[in-house]
PDB file as gemmi writes it, atoms N, CA and C in Angstrom:
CRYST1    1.000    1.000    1.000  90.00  90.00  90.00 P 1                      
ATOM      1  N   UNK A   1     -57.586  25.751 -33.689  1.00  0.00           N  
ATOM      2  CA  UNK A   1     -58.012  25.382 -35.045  1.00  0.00           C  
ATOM      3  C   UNK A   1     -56.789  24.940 -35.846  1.00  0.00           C  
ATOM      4  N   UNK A   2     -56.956  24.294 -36.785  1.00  0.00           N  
ATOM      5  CA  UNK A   2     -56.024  23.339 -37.318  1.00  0.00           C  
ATOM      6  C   UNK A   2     -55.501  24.062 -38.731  1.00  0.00           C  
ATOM      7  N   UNK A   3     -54.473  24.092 -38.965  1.00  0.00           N  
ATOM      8  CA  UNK A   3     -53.795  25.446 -40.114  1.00  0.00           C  
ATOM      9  C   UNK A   3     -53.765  24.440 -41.363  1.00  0.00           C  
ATOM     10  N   UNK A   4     -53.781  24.881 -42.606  1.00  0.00           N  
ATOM     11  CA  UNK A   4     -53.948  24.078 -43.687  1.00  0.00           C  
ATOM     12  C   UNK A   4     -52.665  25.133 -44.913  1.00  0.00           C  
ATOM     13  N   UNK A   5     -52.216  24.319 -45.581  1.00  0.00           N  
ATOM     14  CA  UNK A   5     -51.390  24.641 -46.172  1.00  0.00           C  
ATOM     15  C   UNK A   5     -51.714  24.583 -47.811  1.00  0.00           C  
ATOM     16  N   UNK A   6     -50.886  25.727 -48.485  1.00  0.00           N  
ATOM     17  CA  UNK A   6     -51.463  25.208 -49.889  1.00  0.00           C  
ATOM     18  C   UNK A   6     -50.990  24.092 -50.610  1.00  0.00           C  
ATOM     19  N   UNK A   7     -49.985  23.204 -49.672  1.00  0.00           N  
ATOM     20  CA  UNK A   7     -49.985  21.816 -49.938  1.00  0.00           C  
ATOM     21  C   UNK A   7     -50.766  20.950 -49.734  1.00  0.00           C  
ATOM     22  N   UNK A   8     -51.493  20.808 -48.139  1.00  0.00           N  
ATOM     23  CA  UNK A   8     -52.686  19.801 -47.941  1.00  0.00           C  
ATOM     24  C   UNK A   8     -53.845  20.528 -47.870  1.00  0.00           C  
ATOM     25  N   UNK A   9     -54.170  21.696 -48.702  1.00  0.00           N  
ATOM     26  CA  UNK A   9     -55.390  21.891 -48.943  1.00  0.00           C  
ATOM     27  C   UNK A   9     -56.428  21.280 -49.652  1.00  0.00           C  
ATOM     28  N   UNK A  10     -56.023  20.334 -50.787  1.00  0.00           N  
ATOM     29  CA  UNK A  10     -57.105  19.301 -51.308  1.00  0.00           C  
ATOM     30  C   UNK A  10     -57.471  18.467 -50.120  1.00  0.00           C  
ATOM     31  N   UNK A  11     -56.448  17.543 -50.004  1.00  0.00           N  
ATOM     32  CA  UNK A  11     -56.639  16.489 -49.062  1.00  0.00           C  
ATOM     33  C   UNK A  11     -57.675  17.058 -47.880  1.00  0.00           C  
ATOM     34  N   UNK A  12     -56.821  17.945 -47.146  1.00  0.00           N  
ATOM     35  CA  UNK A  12     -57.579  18.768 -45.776  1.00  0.00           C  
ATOM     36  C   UNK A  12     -59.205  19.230 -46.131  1.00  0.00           C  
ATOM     37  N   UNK A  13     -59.208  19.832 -47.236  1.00  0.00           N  
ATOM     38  CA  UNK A  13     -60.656  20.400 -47.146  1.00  0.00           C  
ATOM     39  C   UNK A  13     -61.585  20.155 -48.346  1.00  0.00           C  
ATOM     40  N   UNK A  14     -60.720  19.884 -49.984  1.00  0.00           N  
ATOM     41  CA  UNK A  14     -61.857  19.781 -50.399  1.00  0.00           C  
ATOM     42  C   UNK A  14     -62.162  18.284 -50.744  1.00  0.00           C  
ATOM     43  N   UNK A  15     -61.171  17.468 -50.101  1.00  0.00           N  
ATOM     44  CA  UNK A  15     -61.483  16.012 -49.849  1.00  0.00           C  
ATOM     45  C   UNK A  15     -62.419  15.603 -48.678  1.00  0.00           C  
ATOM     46  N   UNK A  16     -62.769  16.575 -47.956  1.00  0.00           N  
ATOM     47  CA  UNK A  16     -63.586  15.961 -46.870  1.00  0.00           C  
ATOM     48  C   UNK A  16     -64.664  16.000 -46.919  1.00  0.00           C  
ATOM     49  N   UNK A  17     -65.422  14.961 -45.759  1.00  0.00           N  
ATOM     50  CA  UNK A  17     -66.433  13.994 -45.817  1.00  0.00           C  
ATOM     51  C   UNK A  17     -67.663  15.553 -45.685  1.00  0.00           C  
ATOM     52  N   UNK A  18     -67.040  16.242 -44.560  1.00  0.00           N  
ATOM     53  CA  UNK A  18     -67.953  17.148 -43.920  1.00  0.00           C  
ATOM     54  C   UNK A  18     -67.811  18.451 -44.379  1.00  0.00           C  
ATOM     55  N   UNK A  19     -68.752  19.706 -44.574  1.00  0.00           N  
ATOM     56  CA  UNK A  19     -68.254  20.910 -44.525  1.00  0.00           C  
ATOM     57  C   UNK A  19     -67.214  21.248 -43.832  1.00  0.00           C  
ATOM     58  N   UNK A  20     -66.396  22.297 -44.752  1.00  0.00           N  
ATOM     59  CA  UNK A  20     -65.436  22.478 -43.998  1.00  0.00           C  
ATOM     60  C   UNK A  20     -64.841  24.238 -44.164  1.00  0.00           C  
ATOM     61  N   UNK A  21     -64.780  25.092 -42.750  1.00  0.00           N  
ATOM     62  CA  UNK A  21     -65.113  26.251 -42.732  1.00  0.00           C  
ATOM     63  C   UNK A  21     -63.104  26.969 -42.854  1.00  0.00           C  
ATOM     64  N   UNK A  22     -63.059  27.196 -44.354  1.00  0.00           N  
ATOM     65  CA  UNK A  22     -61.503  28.121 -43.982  1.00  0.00           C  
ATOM     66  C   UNK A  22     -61.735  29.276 -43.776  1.00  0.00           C  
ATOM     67  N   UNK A  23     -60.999  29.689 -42.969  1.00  0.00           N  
ATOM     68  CA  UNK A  23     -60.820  30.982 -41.803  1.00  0.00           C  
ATOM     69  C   UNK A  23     -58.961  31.845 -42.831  1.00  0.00           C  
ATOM     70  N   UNK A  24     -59.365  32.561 -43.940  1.00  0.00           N  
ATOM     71  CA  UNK A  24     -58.425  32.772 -44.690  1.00  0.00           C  
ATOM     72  C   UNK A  24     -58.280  34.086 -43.875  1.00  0.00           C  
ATOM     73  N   UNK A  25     -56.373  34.230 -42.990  1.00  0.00           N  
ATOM     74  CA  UNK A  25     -55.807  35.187 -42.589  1.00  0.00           C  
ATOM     75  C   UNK A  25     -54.233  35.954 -42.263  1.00  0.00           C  
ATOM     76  N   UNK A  26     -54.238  36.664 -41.863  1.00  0.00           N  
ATOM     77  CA  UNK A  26     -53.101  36.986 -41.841  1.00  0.00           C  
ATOM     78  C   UNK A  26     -52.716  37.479 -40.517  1.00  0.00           C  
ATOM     79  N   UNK A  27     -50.991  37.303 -39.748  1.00  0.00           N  
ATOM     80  CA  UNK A  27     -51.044  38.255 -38.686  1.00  0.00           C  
ATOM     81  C   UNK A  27     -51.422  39.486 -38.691  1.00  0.00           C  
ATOM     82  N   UNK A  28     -51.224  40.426 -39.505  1.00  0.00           N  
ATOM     83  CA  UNK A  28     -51.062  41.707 -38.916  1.00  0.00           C  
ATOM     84  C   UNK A  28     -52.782  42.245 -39.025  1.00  0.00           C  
ATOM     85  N   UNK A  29     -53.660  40.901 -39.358  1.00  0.00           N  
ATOM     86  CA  UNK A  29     -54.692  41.409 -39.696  1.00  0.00           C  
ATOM     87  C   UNK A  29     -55.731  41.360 -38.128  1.00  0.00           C  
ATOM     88  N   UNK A  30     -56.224  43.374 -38.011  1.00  0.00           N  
ATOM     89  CA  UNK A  30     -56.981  43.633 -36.884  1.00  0.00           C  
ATOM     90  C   UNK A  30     -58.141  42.623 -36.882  1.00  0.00           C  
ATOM     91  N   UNK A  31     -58.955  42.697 -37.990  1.00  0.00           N  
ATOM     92  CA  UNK A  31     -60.112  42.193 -37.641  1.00  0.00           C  
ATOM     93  C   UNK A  31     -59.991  40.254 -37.736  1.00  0.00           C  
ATOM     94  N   UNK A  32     -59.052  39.905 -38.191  1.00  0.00           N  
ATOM     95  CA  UNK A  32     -58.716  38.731 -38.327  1.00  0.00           C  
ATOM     96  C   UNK A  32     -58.665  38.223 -36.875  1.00  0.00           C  
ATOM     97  N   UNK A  33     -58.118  38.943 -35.865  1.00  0.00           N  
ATOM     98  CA  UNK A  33     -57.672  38.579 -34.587  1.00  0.00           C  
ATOM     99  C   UNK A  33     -58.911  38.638 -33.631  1.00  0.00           C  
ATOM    100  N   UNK A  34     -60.132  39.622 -34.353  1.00  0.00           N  
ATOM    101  CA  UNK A  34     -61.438  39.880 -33.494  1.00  0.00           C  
ATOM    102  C   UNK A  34     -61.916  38.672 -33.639  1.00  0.00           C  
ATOM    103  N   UNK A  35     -61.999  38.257 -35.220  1.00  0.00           N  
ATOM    104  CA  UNK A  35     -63.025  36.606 -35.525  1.00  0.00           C  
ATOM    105  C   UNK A  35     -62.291  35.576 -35.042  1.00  0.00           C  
ATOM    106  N   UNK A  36     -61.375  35.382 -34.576  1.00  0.00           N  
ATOM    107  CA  UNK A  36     -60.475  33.465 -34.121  1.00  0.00           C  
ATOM    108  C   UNK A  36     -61.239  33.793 -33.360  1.00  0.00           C  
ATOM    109  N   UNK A  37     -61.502  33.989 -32.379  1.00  0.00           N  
ATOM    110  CA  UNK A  37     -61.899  33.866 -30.837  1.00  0.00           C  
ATOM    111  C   UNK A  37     -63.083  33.210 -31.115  1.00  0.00           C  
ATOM    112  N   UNK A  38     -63.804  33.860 -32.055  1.00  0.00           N  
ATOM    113  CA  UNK A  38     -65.550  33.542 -32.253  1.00  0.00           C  
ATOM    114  C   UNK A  38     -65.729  32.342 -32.997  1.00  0.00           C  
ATOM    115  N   UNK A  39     -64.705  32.080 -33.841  1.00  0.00           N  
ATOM    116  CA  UNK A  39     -64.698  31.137 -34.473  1.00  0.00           C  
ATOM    117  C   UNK A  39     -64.135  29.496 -33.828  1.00  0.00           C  
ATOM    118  N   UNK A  40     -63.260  30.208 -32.617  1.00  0.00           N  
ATOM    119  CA  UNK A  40     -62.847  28.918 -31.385  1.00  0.00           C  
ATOM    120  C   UNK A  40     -64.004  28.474 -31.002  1.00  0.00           C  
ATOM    121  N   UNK A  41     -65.059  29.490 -30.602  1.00  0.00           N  
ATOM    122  CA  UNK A  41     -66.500  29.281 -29.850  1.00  0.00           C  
ATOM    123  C   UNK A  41     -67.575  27.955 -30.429  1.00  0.00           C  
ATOM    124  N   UNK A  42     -66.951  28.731 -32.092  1.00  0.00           N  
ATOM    125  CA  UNK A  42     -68.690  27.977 -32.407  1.00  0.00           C  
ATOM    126  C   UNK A  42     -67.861  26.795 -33.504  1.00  0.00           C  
ATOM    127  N   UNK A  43     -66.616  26.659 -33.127  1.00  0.00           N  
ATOM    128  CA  UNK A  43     -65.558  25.080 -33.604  1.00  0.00           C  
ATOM    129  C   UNK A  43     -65.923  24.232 -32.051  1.00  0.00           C  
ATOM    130  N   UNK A  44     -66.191  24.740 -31.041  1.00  0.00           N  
ATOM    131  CA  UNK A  44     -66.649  24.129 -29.775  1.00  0.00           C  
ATOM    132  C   UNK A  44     -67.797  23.720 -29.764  1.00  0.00           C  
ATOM    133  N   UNK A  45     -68.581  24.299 -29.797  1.00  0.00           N  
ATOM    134  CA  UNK A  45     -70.061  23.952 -29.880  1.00  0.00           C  
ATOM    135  C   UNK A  45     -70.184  23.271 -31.430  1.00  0.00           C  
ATOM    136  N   UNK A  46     -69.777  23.384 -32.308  1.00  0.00           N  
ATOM    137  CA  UNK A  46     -70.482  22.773 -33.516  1.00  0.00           C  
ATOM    138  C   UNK A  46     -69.715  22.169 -34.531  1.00  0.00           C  
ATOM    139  N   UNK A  47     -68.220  21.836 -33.341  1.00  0.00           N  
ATOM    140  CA  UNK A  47     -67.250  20.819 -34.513  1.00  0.00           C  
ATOM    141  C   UNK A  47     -67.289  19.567 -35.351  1.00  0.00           C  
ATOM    142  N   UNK A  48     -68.268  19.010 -34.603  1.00  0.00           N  
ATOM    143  CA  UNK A  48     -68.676  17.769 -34.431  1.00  0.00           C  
ATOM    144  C   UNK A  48     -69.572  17.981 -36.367  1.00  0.00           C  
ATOM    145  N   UNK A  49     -69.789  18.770 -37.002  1.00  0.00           N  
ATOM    146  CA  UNK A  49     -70.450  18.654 -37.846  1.00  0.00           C  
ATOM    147  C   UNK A  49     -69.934  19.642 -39.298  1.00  0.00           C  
ATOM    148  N   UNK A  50     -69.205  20.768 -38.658  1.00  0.00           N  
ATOM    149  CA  UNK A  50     -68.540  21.277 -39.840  1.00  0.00           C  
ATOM    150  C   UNK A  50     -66.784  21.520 -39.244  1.00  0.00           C  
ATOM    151  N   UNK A  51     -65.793  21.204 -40.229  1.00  0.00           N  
ATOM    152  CA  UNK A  51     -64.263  21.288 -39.863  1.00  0.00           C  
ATOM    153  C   UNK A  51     -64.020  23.033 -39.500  1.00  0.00           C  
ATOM    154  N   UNK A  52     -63.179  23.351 -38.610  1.00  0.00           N  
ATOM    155  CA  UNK A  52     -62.678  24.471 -38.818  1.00  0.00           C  
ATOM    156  C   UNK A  52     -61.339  24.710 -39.430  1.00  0.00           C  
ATOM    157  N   UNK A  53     -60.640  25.189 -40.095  1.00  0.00           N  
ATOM    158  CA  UNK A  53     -59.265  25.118 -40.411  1.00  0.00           C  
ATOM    159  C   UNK A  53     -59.098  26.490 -40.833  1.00  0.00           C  
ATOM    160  N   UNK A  54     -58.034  26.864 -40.689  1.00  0.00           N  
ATOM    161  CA  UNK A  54     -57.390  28.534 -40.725  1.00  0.00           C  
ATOM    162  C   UNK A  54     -56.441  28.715 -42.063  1.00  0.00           C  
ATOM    163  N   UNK A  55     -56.310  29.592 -42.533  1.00  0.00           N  
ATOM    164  CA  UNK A  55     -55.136  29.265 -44.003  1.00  0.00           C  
ATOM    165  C   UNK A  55     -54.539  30.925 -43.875  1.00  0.00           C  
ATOM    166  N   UNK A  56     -53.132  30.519 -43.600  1.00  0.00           N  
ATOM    167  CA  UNK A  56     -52.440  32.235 -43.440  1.00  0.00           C  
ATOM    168  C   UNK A  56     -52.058  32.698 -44.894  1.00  0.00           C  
ATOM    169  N   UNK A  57     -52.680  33.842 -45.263  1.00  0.00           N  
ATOM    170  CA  UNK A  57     -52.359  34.084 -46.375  1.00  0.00           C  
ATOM    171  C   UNK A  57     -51.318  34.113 -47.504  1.00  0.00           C  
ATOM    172  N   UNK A  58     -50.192  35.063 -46.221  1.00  0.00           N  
ATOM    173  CA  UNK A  58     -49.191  35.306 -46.745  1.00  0.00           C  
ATOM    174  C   UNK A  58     -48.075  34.438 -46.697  1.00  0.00           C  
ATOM    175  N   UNK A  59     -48.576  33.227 -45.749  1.00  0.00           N  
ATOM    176  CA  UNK A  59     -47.569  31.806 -46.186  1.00  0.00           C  
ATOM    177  C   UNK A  59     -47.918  31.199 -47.445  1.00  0.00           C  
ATOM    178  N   UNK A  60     -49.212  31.240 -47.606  1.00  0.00           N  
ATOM    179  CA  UNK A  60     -49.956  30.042 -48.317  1.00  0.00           C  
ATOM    180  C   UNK A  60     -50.806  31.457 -49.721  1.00  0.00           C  
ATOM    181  N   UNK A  61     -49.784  31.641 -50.542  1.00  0.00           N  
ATOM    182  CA  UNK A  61     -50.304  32.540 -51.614  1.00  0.00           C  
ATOM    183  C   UNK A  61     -51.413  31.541 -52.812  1.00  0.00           C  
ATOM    184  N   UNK A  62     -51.084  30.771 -52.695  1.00  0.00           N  
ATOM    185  CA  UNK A  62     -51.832  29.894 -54.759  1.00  0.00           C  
ATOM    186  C   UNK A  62     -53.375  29.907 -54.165  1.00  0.00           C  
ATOM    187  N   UNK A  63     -53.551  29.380 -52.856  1.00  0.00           N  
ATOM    188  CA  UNK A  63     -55.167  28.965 -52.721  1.00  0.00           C  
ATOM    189  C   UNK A  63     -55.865  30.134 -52.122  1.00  0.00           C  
ATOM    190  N   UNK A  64     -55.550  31.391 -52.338  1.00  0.00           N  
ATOM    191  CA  UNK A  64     -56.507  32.601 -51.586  1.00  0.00           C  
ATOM    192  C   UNK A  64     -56.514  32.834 -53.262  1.00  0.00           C  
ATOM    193  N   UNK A  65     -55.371  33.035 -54.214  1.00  0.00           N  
ATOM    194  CA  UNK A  65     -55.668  33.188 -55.195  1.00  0.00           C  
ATOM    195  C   UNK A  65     -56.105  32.942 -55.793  1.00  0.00           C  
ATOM    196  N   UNK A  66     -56.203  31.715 -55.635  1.00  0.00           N  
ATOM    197  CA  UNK A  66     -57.463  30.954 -56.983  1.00  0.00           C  
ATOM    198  C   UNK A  66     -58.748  30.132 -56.218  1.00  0.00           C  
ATOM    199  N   UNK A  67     -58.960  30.989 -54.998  1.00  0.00           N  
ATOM    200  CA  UNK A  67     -60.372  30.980 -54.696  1.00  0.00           C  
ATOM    201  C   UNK A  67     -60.817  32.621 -54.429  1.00  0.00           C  
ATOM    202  N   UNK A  68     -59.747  33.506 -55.375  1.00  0.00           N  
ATOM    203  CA  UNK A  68     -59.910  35.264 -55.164  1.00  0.00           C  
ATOM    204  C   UNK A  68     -60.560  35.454 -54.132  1.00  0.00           C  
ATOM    205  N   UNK A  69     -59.603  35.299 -52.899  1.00  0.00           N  
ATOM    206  CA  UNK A  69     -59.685  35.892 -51.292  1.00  0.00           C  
ATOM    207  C   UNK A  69     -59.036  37.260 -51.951  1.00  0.00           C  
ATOM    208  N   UNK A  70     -59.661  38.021 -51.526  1.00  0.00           N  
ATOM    209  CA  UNK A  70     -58.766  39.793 -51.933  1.00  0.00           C  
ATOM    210  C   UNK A  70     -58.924  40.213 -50.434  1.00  0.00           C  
ATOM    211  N   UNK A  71     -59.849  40.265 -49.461  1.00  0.00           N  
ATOM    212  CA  UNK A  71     -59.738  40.710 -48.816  1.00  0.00           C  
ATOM    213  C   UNK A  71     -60.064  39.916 -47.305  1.00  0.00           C  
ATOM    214  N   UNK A  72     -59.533  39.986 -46.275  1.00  0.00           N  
ATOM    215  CA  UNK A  72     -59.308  39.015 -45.167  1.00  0.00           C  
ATOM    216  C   UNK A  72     -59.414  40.397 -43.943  1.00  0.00           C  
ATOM    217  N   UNK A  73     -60.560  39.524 -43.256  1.00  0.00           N  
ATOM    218  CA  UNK A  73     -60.756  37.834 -42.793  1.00  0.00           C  
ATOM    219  C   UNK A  73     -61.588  37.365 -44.122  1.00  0.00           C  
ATOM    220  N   UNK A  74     -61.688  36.345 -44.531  1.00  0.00           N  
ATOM    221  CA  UNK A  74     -62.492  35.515 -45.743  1.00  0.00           C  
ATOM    222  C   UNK A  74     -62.441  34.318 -45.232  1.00  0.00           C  
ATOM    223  N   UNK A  75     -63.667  33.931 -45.067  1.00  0.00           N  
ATOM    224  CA  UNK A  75     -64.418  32.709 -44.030  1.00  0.00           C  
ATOM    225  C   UNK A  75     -65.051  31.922 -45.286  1.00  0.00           C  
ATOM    226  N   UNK A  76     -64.579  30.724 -46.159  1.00  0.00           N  
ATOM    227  CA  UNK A  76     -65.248  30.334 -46.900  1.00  0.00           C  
ATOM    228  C   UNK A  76     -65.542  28.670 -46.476  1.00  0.00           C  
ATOM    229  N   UNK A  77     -66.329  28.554 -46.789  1.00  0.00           N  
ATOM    230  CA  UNK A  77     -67.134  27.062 -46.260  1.00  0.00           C  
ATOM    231  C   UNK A  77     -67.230  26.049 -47.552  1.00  0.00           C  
ATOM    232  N   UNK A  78     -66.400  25.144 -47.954  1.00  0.00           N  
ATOM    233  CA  UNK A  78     -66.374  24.516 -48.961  1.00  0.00           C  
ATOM    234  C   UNK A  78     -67.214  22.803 -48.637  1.00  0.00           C  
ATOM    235  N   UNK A  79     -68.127  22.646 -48.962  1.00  0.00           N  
ATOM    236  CA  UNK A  79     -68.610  21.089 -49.485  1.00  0.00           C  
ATOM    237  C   UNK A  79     -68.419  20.258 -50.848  1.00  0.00           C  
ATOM    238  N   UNK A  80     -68.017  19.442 -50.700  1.00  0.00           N  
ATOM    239  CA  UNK A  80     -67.963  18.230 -51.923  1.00  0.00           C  
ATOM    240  C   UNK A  80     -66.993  18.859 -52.912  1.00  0.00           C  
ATOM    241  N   UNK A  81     -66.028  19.922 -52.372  1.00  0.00           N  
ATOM    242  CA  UNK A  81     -64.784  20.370 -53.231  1.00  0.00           C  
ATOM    243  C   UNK A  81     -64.989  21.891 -54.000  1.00  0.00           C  
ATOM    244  N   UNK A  82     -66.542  22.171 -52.995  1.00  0.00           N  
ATOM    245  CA  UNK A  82     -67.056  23.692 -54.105  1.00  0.00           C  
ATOM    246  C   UNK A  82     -67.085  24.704 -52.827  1.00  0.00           C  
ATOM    247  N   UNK A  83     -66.779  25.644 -53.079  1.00  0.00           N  
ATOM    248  CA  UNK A  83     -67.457  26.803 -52.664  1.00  0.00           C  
ATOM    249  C   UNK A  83     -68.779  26.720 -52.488  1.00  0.00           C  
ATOM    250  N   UNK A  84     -69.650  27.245 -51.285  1.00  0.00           N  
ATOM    251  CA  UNK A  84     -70.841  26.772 -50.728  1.00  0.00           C  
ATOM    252  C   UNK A  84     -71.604  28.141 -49.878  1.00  0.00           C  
ATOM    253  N   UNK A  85     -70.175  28.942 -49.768  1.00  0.00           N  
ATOM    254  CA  UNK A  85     -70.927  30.447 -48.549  1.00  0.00           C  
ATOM    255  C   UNK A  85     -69.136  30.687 -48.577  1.00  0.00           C  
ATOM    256  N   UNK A  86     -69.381  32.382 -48.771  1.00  0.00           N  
ATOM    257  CA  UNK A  86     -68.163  33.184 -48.492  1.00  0.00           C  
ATOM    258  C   UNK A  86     -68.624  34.408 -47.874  1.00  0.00           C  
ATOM    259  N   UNK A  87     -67.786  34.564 -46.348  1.00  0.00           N  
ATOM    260  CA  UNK A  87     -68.234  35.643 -45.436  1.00  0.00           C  
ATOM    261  C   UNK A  87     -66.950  36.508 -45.630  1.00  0.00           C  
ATOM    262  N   UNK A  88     -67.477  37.799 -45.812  1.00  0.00           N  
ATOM    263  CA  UNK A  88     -66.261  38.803 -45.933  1.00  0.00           C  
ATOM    264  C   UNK A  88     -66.162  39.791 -44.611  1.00  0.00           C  
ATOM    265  N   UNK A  89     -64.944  39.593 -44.119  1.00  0.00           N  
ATOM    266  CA  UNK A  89     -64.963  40.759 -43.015  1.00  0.00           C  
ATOM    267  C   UNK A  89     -65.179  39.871 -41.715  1.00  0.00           C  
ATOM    268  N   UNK A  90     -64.574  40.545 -40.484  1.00  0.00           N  
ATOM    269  CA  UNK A  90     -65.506  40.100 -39.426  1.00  0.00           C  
ATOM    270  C   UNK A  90     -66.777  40.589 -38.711  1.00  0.00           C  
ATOM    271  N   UNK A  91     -67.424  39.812 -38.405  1.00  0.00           N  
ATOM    272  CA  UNK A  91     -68.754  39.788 -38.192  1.00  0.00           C  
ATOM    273  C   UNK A  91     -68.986  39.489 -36.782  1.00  0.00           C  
ATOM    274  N   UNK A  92     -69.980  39.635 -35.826  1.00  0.00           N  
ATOM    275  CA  UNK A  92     -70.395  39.160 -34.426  1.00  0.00           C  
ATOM    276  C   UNK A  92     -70.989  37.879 -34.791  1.00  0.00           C  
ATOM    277  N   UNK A  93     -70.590  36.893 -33.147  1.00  0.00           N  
ATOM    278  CA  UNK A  93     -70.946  35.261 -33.320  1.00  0.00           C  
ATOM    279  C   UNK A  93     -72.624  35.414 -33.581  1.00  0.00           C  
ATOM    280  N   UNK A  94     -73.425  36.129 -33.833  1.00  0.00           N  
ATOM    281  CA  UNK A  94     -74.963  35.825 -33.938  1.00  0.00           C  
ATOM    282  C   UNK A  94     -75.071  35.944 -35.660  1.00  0.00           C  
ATOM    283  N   UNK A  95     -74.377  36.717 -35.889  1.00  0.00           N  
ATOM    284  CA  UNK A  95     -74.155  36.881 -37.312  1.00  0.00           C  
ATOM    285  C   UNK A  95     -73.429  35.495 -38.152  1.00  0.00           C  
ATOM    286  N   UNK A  96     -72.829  34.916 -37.813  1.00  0.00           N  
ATOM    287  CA  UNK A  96     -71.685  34.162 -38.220  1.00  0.00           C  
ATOM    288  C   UNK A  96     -72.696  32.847 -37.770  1.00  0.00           C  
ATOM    289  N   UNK A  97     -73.482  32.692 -36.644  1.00  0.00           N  
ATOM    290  CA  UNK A  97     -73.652  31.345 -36.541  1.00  0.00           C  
ATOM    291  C   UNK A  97     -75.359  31.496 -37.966  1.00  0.00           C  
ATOM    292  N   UNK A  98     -76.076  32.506 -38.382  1.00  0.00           N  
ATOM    293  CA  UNK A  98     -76.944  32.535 -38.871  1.00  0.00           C  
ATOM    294  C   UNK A  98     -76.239  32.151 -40.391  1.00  0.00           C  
ATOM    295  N   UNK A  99     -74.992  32.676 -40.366  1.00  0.00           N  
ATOM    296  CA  UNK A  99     -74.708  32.351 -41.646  1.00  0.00           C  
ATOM    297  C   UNK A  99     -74.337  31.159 -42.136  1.00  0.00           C  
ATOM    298  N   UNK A 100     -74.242  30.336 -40.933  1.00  0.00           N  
ATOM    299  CA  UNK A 100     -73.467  28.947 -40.656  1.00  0.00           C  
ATOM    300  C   UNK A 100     -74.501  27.632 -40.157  1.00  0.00           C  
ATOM    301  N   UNK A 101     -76.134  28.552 -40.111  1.00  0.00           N  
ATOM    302  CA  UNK A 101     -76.980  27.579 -39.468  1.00  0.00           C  
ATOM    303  C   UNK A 101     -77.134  26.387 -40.677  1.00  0.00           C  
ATOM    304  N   UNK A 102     -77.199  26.579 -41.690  1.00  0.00           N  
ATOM    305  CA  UNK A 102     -77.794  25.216 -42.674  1.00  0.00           C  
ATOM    306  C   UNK A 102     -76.646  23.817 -42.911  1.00  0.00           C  
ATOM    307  N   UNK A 103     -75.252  24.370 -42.007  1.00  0.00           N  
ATOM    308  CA  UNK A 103     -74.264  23.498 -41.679  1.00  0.00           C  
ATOM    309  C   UNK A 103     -74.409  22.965 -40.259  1.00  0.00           C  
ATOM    310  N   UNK A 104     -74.427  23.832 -39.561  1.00  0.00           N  
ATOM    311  CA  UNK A 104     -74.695  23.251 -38.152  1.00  0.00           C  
ATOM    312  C   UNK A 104     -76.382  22.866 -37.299  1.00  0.00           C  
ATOM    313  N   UNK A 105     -76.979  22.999 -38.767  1.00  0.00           N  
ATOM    314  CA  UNK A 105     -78.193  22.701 -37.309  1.00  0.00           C  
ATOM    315  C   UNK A 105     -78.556  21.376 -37.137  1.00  0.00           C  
TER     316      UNK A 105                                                      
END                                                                             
C-alpha cells in the first residue's frame, strides 16, 4: 500500500477521482500490524475501485490532527475531499469488507 504524507495528502487523497481508504498508523502499533495484512487482501481484490493508502502517524502529525485520529488503527475513507466512514480499531476482513461494501460493490 502506498504511504501518503502530510505533504501529498490533498493531492493523494482528497483530490482523487475515486474513494480513497487511509489506513492511519503507527509502528509500535499491535493492532495496526493485525489490520495491513487484511487490508493488503481486500486492496487486491477491490483496488480497482477504492485507493488504499497508509499515513504513519507519528511522521505525519497535522492530518491525524485535523481529521481528530486520537486513536489508531483509524481507517477513514474520504470521497470528493470529505470524510465518508471512519473505522476505529481493528476489525476481522468480514467486518471491514461490510463496512466497505457501498465502495466496493
Amino acid at each position: 500500500m502506498q504511504a501518503v504524507t502530510d505533504a501529498d495528502f490533498e493531492t493523494e487523497v482528497l483530490k482523487s477521482d475515486k474513494p480513497v481508504l487511509v489506513d492511519f498508523w503507527a509502528e509500535w502499533c499491535g493492532p495496526c500490524r493485525q489490520v495491513a495484512p487484511i487490508l493488503a487482501e481486500i486492496n487486491a481484490e477491490h483496488g480497482d475501485k477504492i485507493t488504499f493508502v497508509k499515513m504513519n502517524v507519528d511522521e505525519n502529525p497535522v492530518t491525524p490532527a485535523t481529521y481528530r485520529v486520537t486513536g489508531i488503527p483509524t481507517l477513514n475513507v474520504y470521497q470528493n475531499g470529505e470524510v465518508v466512514r471512519q473505522i476505529v480499531g481493528a476489525k476481522p476482513k468480514a467486518a471491514l469488507l461490510n463496512e466497505l461494501s457501498e465502495f466496493i460493490a
